[in-house]
N, C-alpha and C positions, 0 to 999 in steps of 0.2 A: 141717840146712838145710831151709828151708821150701819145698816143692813149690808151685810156680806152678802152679795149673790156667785155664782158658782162663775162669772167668770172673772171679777176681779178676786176669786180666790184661786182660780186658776192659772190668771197671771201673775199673781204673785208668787205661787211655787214654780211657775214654769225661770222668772226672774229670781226669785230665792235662788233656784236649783243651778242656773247657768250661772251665777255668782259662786256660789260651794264649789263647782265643778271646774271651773277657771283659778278661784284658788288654790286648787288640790295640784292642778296642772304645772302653776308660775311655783308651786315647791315642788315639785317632782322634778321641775328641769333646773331651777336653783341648786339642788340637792346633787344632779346631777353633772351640772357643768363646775360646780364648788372644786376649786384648783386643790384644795387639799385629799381629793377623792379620786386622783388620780390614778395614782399608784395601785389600789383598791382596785378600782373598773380595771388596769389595766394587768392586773394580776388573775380577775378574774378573765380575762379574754384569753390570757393564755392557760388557762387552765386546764381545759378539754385536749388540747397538743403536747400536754405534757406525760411522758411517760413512768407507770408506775415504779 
């Protein structure tokens, strides 16, 4: 069995970690450039200028 020492377990969540965090990313701006989510974003931007 292979002995885990603290820094190949450290790089492994440091590389885990930047992988999670880069996929969270490439859907956040998927989500966000998504042509049918237009209208949405751009109903929210005028939102705040609209009067009650």
């Amino acid at each position: 069995m292979i002995a885990m020492t603290y820094e190949n377990a450290a790089a492994f969540a440091q590389t885990s970690g930047l992988l999670y965090f880069a996929g969270i990313f490439v859907g956040v701006c998927v989500y966000a450039f998504w042509p049918r989510n237009r209208a949405r974003f751009e109903a929210a931007a005028h939102l705040p200028l609209t009067e009650d």
